[in-house]
C-alpha positions as CSV (number, residue, x, y, z in Angstrom):
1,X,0.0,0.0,0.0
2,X,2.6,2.7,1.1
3,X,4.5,1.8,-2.6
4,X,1.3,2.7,-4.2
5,X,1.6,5.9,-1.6
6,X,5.4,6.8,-2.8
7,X,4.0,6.0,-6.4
8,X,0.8,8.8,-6.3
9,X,2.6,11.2,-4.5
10,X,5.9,10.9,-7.5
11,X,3.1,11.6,-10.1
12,X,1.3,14.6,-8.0
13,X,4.5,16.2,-7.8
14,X,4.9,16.4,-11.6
15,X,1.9,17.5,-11.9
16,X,1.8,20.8,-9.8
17,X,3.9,23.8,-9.4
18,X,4.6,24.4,-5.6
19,X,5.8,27.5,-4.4
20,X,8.7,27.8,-2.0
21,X,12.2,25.5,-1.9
22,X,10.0,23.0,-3.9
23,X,10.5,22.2,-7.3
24,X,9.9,19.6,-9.8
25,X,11.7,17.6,-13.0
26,X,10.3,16.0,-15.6
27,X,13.8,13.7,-16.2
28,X,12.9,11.1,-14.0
29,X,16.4,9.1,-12.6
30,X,16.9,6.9,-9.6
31,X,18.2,9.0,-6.8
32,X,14.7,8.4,-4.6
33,X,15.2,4.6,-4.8
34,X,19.3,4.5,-4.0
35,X,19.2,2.6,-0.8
36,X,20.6,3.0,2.2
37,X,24.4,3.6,2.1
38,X,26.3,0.1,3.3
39,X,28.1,2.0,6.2
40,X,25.3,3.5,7.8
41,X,23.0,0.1,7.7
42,X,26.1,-1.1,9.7
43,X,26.1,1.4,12.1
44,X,22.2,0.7,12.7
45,X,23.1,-2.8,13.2
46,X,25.6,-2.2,15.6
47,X,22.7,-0.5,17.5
48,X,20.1,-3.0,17.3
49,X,18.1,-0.7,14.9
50,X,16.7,-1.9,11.3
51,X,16.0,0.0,8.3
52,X,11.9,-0.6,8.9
53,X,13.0,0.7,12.3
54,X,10.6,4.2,13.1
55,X,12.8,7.6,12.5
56,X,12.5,10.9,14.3
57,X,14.8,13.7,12.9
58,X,15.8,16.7,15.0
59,X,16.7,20.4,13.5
60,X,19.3,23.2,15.6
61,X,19.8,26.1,13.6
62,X,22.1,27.7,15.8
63,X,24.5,25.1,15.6
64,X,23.4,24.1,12.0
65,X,23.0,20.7,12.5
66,X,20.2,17.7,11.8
67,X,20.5,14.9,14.1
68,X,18.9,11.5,12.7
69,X,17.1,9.2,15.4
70,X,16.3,5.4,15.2
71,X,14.1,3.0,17.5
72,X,16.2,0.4,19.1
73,X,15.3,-2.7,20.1
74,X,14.5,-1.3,23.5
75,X,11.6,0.7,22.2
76,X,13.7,3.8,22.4
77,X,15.1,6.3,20.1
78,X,19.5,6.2,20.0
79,X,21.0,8.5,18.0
80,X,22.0,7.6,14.6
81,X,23.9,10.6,12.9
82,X,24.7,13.8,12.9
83,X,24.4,15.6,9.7
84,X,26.2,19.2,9.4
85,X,23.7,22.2,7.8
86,X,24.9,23.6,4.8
87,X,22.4,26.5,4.5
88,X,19.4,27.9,6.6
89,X,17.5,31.2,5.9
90,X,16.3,33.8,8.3
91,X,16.4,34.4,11.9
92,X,16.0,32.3,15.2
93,X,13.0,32.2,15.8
94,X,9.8,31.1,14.5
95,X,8.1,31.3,10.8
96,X,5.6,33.6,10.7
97,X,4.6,34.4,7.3
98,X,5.5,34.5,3.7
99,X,8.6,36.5,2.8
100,X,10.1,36.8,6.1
101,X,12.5,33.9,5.1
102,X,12.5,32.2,8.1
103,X,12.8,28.6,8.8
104,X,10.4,26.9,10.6
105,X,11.0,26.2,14.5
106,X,8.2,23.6,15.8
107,X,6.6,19.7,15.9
108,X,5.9,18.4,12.8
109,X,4.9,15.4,11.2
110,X,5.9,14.1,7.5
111,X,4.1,11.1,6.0
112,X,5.2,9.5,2.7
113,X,3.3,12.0,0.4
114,X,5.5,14.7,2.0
115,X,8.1,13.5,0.0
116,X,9.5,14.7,-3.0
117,X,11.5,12.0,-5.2
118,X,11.5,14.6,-8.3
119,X,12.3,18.1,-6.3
120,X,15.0,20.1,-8.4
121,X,17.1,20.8,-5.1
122,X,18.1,16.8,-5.7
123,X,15.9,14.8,-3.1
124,X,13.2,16.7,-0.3
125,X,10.3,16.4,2.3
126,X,7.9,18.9,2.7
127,X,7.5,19.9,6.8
128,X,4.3,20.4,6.6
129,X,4.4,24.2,8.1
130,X,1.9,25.3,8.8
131,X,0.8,22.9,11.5
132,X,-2.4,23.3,12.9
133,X,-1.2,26.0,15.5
134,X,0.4,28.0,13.3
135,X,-2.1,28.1,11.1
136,X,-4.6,29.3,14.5
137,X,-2.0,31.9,14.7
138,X,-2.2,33.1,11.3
139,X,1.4,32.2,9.9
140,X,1.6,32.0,6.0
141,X,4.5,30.1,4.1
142,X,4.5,26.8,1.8
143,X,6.8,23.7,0.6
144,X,9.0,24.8,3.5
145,X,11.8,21.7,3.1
146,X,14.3,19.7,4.0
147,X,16.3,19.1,1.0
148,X,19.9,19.4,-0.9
149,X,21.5,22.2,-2.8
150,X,22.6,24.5,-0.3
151,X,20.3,26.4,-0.9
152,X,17.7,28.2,1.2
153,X,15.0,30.7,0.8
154,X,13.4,29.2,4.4
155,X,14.4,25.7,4.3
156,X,16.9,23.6,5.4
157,X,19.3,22.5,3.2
158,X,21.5,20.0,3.3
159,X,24.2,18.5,0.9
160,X,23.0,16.5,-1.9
161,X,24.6,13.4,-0.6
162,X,23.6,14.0,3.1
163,X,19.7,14.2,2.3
164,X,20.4,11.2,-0.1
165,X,21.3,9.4,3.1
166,X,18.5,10.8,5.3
167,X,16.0,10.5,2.6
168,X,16.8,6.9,2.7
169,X,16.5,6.3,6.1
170,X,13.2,8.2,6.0
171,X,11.6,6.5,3.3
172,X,12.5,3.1,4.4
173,X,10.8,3.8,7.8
174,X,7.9,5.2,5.8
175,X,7.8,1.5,3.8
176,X,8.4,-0.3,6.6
177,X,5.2,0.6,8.7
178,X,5.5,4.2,10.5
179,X,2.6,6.2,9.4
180,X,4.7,10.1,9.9
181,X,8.2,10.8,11.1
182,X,8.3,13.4,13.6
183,X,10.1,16.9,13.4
184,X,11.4,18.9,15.9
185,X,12.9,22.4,14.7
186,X,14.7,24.0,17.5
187,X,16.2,27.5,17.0
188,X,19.6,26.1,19.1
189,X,20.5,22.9,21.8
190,X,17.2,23.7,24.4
191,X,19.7,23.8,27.5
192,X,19.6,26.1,30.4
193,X,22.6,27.9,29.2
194,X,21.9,28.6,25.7
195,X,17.9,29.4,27.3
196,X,19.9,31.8,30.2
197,X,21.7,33.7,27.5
198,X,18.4,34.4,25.4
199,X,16.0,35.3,27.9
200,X,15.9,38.7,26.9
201,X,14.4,37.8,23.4
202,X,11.0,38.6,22.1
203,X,10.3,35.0,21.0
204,X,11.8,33.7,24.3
205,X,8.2,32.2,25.8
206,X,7.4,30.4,23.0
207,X,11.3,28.5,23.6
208,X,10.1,27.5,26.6
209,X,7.3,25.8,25.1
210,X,9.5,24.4,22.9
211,X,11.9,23.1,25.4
212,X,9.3,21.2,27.8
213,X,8.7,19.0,24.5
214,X,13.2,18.9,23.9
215,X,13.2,18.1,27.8
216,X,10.2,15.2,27.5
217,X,12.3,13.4,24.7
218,X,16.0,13.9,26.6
219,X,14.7,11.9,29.3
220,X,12.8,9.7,28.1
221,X,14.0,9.1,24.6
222,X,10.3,8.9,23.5
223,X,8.3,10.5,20.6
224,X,6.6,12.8,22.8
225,X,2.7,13.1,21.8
226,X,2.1,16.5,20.7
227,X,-1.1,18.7,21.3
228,X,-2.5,23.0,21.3
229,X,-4.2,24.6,23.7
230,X,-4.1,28.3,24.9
231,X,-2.1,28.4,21.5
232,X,0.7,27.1,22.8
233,X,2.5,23.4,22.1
234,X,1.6,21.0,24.8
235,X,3.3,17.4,25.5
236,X,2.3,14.2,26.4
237,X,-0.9,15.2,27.5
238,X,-3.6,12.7,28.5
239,X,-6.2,11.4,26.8
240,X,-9.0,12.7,28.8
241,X,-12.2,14.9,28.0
242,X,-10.9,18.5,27.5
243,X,-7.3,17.9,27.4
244,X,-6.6,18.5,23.8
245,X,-8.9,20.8,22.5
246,X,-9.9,20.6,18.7
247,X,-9.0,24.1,18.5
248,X,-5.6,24.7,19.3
249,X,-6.5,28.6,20.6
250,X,-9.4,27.0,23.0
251,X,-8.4,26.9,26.6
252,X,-6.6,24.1,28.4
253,X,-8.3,21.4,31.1
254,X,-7.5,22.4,33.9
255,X,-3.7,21.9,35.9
256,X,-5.4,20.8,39.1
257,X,-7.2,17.8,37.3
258,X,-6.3,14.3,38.9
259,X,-5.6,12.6,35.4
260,X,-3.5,15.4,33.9
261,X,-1.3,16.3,37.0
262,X,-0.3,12.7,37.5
263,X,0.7,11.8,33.7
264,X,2.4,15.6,32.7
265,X,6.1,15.5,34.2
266,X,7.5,18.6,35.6
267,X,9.4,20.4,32.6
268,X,13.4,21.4,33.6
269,X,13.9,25.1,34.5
270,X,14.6,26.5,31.7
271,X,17.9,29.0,33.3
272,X,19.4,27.9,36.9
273,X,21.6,30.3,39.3
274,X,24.9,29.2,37.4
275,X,23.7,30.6,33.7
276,X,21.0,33.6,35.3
277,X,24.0,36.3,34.9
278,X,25.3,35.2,31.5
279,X,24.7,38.5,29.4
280,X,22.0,38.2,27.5
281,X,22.1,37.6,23.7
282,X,21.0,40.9,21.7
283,X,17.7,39.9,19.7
284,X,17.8,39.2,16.4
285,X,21.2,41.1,15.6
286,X,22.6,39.2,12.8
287,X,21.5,39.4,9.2
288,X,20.6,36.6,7.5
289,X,20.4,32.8,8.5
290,X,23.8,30.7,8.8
291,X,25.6,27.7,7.7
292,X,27.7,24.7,10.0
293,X,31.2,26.0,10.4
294,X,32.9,23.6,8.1
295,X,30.9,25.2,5.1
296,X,31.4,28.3,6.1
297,X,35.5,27.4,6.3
298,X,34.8,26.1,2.6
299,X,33.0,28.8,1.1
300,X,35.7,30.9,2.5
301,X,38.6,29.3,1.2
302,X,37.4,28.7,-1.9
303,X,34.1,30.5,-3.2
304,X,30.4,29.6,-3.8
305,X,31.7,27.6,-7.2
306,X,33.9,25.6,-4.4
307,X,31.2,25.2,-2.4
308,X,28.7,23.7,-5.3
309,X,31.4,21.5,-6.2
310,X,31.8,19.7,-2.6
311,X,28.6,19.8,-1.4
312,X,26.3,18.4,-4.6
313,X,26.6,14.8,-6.2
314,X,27.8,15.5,-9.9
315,X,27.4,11.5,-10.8
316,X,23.9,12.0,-10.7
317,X,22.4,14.1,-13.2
318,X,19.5,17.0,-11.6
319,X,18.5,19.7,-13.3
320,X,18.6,23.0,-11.0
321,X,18.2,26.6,-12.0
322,X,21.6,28.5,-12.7
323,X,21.2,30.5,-9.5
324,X,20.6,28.1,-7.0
325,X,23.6,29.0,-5.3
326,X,22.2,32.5,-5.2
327,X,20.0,31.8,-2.3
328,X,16.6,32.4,-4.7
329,X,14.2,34.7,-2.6
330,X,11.1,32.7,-3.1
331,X,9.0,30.9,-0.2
């Protein structure tokens, strides 16, 4: 059934013009079916994981990097790999509407029809912003991605041959039984340092709603179930009457109720005494989006045409537009 899935969603794709990071070919080729590369199948071996095995991918922007999860044989996620960000657009903090050029920060969830065998930025998956409470807040923005190129006009992108990999992983989980593949797009590494140093920032409550999901998955090393209320993101809240309001701006049940107190853990401070007299960080001061350090060495040393050259795989033939490189404003 899901190859039937993969099959449809290949054929809607050529068949529509998406706005945003998202782009389609017409010269079909194989790079969506390459399978998983030998080494990393090893490493999930070593680790008791399979490639059916359910996925959960998490996004720092801060630190540019996308870390690839895998259930284990003990029912928990173990970290598979870490994948350096070549390009992200934007600010920290979250999306809020078309043309701002921000990359998403949030929980999402990306079935099979989310991804994009034929995008032009060599392989893709759609995020799926807006989510349902972004879209009760009003944010705008489509075919927000994580895909290859290096390349971003508010998605993340990776190298061609590091979303080959995670595309992989991703589909095979897909194929192999798990309905979605969580998300979670964090604007930098949810501790009480980095929180302590931006407390001072205008988007700095809505991190700290972020972080209570971050802190339900460090310990636990569970999805954690997502849910809105108060427009906010709640986690891991319990399936009773009123807990998780159809509309995510309704109010919450109430924090006193037996069912709710008893299942919702305590979320981590987010600053302690030892990080509450860092200075804080100044808001927004920087320009535009960022890059892991080890492109940024490369593109230093030797140009954008440098950069093209390492990060996209020439062996396999893609058809891109001749200013790719040129960070396209389009969203």
């Amino acid at each position: 059934m899901l190859d039937r899935v993969f099959s449809l969603a290949a054929v809607a794709v050529l068949g529509l013009a998406v706005a945003g990071c998202n782009s389609s070919v017409l010269d079909l080729d194989t790079r969506a079916t390459q399978p998983i590369p030998a080494k990393l199948v090893g490493e999930m071996s070593k680790r008791s994981m399979t490639a059916s095995s359910p996925v959960l991918v998490r996004i720092f922007k801060q630190e540019s990097e996308l870390e690839l999860w895998k259930r284990d044989k003990s029912g928990r996620f173990a970290l598979l790999k870490t994948y350096p960000i070549c390009r992200w657009s934007g600010q920290l903090g979250p999306k809020k509407k078309i043309g701002d050029r921000h990359t998403p920060e949030g929980f999402y969830h990306v079935n099979a029809g989310m991804l994009n065998p034929q995008s032009q930025y060599y392989l893709s998956f759609n995020l799926g912003f807006p989510n349902r409470l972004e879209r009760a807040h009003g944010y705008t923005g489509e075919a927000l991605m994580v895909h290859g190129a290096c390349s971003s006009s508010g998605c993340y992108a990776m190298t061609d041959e590091g979303v080959a990999e995670i595309y992989a992983v991703v589909r095979d989980a897909l194929k192999g039984g798990q309905q979605s593949f969580q998300v979670q797009a964090y604007p930098f590494r949810m501790t009480s340092q980095n929180m302590a140093a931006h407390r001072n920032d205008s988007d700095y409550a809505f991190w700290a709603d972020l972080k209570r999901g971050y802190d339900a998955f460090e310990t636990t090393k569970l999805e954690p179930k997502v849910s809105y209320c108060e427009g906010r993101y709640m986690f891991n809240r319990p399936e009773v009457e009123g807990a998780t309001p159809s509309d995510p701006m309704a109010a919450c049940a109430p924090t006193d109720s037996p069912a709710i107190a008893m299942s919702v853990p305590a979320a981590k401070p987010a600053a302690d005494e030892t990080t509450a007299s860092l200075p804080p960080v100044r808001a927004h001061a920087y320009v535009d989006g960022g890059m892991h350090p080890s492109f940024r060495s490369m593109l230093k040393r030797g140009g954008e045409k440098a950069l093209a050259r390492r990060t996209s795989l020439k062996s396999v033939p893609i058809s891109r537009p001749a200013a790719a490189l040129a960070d396209p404003y389009q969203e």
